[in-house]
C-alpha positions in Angstrom: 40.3 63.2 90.1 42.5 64.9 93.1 41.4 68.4 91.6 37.8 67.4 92.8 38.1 65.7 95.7 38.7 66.9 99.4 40.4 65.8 102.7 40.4 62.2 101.5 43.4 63.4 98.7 45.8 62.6 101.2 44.9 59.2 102.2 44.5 58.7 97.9 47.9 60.1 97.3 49.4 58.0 100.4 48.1 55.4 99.1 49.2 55.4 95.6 52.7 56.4 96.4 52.9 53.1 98.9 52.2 51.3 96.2 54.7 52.7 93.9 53.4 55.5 91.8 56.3 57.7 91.0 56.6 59.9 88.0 52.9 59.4 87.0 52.9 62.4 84.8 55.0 60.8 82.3 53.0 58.3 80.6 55.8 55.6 80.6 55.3 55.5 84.2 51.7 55.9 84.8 50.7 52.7 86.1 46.6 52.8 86.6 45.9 49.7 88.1 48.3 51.2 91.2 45.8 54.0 91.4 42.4 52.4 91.0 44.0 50.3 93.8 44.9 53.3 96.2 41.2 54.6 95.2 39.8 50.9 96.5 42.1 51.1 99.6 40.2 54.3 101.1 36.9 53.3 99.9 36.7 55.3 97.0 36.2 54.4 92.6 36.8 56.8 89.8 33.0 56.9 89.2 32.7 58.8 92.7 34.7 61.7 91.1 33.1 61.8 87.9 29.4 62.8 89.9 28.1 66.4 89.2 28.7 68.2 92.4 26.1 69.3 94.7 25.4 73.1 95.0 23.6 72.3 97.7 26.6 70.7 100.0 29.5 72.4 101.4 32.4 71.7 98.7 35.6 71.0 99.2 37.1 74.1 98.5 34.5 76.8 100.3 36.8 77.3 102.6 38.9 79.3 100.3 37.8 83.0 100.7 37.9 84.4 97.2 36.4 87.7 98.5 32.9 86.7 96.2 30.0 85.4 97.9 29.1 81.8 97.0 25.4 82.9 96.6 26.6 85.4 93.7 28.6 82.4 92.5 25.6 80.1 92.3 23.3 82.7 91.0 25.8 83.0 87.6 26.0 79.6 87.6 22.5 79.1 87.2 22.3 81.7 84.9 25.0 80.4 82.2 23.0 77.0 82.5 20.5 78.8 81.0 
């Protein structure tokens, strides 16, 4: 979920932690209710991360320069679809 979201990871993680996540990547502390909680809190559900991302829309990453145009990007994209 946090690997494909954007500025609003911050308010998700502040969230979570104020309601007590700690440790949540060992399963005996995981608590998911805390985080579907923290998601509700700023507006957001799980289901808005499971979307297929737009090509179309600025992403949340672009402004990382990896040195390789995003049009070249897309046009392999398309490509492997194929």
């Amino acid at each position: 979920m946090l690997s494909r979201s954007g500025r609003e990871a911050g308010a998700i993680l502040l969230a979570a932690y104020q309601l007590g996540c700690r440790y949540d990547a060992w399963q005996e502390h995981f608590k998911y209710e805390f985080w579907l909680n923290a998601l509700a809190q700023c507006g957001k559900t799980l289901a808005d991360f499971l979307q297929p991302l737009p090509t179309n829309k600025e992403l949340p990453w672009d402004n990382i320069d990896t040195l390789v145009p995003k049009s070249y990007l897309l046009k392999e994209y398309e490509k492997a679809l194929q």
